[in-house]
N, C-alpha and C positions, 0 to 999 in steps of 0.2 A: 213410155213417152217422156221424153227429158223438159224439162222448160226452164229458162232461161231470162231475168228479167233486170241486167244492168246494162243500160246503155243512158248517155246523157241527155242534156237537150241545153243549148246554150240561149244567146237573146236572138234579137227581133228583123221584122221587116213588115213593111206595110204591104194591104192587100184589100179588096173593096170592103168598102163602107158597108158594114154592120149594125146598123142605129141600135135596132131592140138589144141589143148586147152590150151597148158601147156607153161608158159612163164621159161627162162632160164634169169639168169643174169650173164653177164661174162667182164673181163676187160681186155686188149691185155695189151700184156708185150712191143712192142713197137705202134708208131703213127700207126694206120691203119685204112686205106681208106676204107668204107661200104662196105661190100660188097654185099651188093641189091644196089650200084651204085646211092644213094641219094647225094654223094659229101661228106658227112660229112666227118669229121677224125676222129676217135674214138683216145684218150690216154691213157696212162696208168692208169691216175687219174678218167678216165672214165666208169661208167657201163655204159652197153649196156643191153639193154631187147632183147629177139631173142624169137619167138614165131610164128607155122606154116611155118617157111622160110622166114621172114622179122625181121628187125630189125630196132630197135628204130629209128625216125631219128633225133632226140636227144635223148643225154643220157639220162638214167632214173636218174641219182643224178652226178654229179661230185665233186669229192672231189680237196683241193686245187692244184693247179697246182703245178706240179714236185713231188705228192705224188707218188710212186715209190708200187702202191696195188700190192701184191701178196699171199693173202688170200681175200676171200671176202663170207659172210654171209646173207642172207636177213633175217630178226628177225622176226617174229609175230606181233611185237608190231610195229605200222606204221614208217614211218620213219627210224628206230633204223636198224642198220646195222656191223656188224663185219669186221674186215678186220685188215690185218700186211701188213707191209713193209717189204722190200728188204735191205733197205740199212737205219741206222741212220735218222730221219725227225721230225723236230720240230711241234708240230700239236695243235693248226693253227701255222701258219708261225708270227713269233714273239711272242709266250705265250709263249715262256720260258721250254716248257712241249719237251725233246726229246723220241722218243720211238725207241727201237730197234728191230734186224731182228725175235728176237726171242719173242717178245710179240704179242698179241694180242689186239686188241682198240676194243672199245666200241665208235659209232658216233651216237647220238640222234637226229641227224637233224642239230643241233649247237654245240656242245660240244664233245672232243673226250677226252676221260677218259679210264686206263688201268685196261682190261677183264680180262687179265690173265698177270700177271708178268713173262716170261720166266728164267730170272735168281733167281728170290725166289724159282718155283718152281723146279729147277733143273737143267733147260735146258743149256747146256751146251757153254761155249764163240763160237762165229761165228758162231753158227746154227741160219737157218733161218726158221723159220714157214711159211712155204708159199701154205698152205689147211689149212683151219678151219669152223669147224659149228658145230651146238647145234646137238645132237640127238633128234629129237622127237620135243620139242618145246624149248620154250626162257627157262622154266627150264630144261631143261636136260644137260647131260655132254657134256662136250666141248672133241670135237672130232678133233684131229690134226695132219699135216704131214713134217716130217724136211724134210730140203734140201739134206743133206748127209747123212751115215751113221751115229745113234747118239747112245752114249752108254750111258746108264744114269741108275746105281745101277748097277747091273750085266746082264744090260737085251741090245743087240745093235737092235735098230730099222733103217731098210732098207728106201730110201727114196720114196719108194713106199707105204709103211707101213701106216696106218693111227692106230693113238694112241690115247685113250680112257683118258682122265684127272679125276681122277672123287675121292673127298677127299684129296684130293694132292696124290694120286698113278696116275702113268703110269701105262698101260695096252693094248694089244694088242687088235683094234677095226677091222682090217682088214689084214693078213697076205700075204704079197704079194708072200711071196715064196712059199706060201701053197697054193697057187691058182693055180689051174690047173699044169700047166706044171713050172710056175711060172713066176712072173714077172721079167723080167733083171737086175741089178743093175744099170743097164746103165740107166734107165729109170725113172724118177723122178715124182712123181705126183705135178700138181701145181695147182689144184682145184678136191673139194671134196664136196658131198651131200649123203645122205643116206635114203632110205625108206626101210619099213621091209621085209627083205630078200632079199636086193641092197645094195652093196656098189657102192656110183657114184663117177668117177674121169676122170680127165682130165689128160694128159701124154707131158711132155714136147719137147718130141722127136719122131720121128715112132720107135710104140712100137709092137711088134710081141705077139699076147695074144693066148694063145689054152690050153684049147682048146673053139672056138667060133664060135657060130652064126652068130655072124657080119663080116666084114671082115678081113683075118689075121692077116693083121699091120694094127696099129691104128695110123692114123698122126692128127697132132693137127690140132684143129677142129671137130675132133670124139671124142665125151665123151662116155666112156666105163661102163659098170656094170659087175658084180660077183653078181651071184644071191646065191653061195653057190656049183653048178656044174659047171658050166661055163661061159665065159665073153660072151658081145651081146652089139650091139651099142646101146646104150639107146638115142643116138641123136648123129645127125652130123651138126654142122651149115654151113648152104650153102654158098660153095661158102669161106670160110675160107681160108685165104691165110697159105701157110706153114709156109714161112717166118714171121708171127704173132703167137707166144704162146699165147693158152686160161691162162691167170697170174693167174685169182679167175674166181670161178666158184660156181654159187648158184641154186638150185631150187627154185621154190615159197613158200613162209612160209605155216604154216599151217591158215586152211582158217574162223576159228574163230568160235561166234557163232553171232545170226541176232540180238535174242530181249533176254533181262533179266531185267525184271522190276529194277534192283540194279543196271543196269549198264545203262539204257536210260529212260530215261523220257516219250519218244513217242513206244509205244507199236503196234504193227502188226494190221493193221485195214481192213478193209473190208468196199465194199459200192455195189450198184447195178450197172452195167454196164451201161452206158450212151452210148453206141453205139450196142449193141445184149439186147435185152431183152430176159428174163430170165439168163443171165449170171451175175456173181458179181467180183470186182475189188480185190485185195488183194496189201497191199500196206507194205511197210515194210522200216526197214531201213539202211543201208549198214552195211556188219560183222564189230564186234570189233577189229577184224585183218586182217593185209597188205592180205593175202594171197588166198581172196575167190576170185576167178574168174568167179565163179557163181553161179546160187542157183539153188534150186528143190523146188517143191512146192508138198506137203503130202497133202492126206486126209483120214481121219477116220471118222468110225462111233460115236457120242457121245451114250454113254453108254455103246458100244463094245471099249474098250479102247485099247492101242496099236492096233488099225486096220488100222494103219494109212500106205499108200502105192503110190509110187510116183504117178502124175498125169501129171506134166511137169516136168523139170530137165533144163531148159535153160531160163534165163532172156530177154524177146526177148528187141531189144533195150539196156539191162543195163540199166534201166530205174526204178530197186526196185518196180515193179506193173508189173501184170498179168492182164487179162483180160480171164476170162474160164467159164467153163458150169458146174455149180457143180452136182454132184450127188443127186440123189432125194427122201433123206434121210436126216434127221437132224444128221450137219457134222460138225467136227472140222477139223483146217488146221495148217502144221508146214512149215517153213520157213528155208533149211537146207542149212548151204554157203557149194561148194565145189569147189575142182581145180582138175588138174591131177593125183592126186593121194588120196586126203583125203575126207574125208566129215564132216562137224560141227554136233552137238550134235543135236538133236531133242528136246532140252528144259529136262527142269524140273516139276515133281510134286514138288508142296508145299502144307505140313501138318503141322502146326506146333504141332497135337497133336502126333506126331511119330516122334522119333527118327533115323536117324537122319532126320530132316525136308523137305531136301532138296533132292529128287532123281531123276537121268537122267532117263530120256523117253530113249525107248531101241530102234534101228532103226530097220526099219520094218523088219517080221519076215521072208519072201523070199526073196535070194539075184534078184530074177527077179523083186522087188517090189521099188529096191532102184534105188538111181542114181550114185551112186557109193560104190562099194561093201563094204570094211572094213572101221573100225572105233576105233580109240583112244581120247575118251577123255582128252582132258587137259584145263589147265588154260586161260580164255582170259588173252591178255596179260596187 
């Protein structure tokens, strides 16, 4: 019996909401107290991870103290994170560098350099950007929400509104008055995410949505979706005090791909089980991006190509190795990242005698076969 265990997996695509699995990243607009009652104080300059009803008990990154977040992004690319401020801040504190309410930063871990200039492109003096994220992945358009009513060309954007950046036009990425009954003006969005056929947002005030699934006011703390007919709590994080606005508000990036001989050195291996005989190990190496929370493990028949169809879908441990009983056929196996919503590529064919050389493996061919239904590929990042 031969076995067979390189194949790749590239990035992502969205697919239903996942809660128990799905981490949230968010950052209070004032000091607050955990609320899973760990003691910690969450800041402003603080994300928090929230996932299944707990929360981080330390932040997942903290940005310098007195950074005043009120956008916040989590990128693909590890580390890398978007995010605006509120008011004027020098970043880091003494470079010399100020950014205003109306830009957008780019933070790689170390370095915070400006995404988007609000005043080259437009945006008008005292407007604050206080929602922002990429569509789709780290290349897509930047997707953003003012603070007040902004008029910018002949077009005024609501601050519920989220607006589409994309070539230096504005464009309308989510209509808040054309949603259902529509959104209040009273009501501000202050964090924002998006999967296909969702808009995600966070509301600074209780906000009254219908027509909706979830319940009729939304108080912060309750992150809402428009699926295109009507809003639905797409998550409430527990236990959220009133008195704390959600400031930025992120999903998980997308979840990457596992192996690509160009991009790692150590390729997807397999060995024989050291604890079940007849079972074999499959071993692999964590995705190219921030965003996999976990993987799936395919198998195909070799010579029946695309036959491939899950067999696990849960990393047990987090530990990048399986341990299973393969099928008792000469088999190949893919290694696919996924999170809440997306799934990574299933690798590539290489030819170089066809153009073009390089083409994605299609994921398997019934959605009962996968471990999480839709798929967009994109870029690692």
């Amino acid at each position: 019996m031969k076995w067979i265990a390189l194949l790749t997996a590239l990035v992502a695509a969205l697919g239903p909401p996942l809660a128990a699995q799905s981490t949230r990243y968010v950052t209070p607009d004032v000091a607050t107290d955990d609320p899973g009652g760990s003691g910690t104080i969450y800041m402003p300059w603080d994300v928090v991870g929230y996932s299944a009803g707990l929360y981080s008990p330390a932040p997942v990154v903290s940005f310098p103290p007195n950074t005043p977040v009120d956008a916040l992004h989590k990128m693909d690319r590890p580390g890398h994170w978007l995010l605006s401020v509120e008011a004027p801040t020098e970043l880091p504190p003494g470079g010399g560098v100020i950014f205003e309410p109306e830009d957008v930063i780019l933070f790689d871990g170390f370095n915070f350099v400006t995404f988007f200039d609000g005043t080259s492109a437009g945006v008008p003096p005292g407007v604050n950007v206080d929602a922002a994220f990429l569509a789709r992945d780290d290349l897509g358009d930047l997707v953003i929400s003012f603070d007040v009513p902004t008029s910018i060309g002949a077009v005024t954007y609501e601050p519920s509104d989220l607006v589409r950046y994309a070539g230096g036009v504005f464009s309308l990425f989510f209509d808040a008055s054309a949603a259902g009954t529509g959104v209040a003006l009273s009501g501000n969005v202050t964090g924002a995410d998006a999967a296909p056929g969702l808009s995600i947002f966070a509301l600074d005030i209780p906000t009254d949505l219908a027509p909706s699934t979830g319940p009729v006011t939304y108080i912060p703390g309750d992150i809402a979706d428009w699926d295109g007919a009507g809003f639905n709590l797409f998550d409430s994080l527990a236990g959220w005090p009133l008195s704390s606005e959600v400031d930025g508000f992120s999903c998980q990036a997308n979840p990457g791909r596992v192996y690509d001989r160009v991009v790692y050195a150590l390729p997807i291996k397999m060995n024989k089980s050291l604890l079940s005989p007849g079972n074999v190990v499959l071993y692999w190496a964590p995705s190219c991006s921030s965003g996999a929370e976990d993987y799936g493990i395919y198998e195909g028949t070799l010579g029946t190509w695309y036959s491939h169809r899950k067999i696990l879908c849960v990393d047990v441990g987090a530990d990048f190795q399986e341990d299973f009983t393969p099928q008792a056929v000469d088999s190949y196996y893919l290694v696919v990242p996924h999170n809440w919503a997306d799934e990574g590529a299933y690798g590539v064919d290489f030819d170089p005698t066809r153009v073009p050389s390089r083409i994605e493996r299609p994921q398997a061919a019934l959605p009962a076969d996968r471990c999480t239904l839709t798929q967009v590929v994109t870029p690692c990042p």
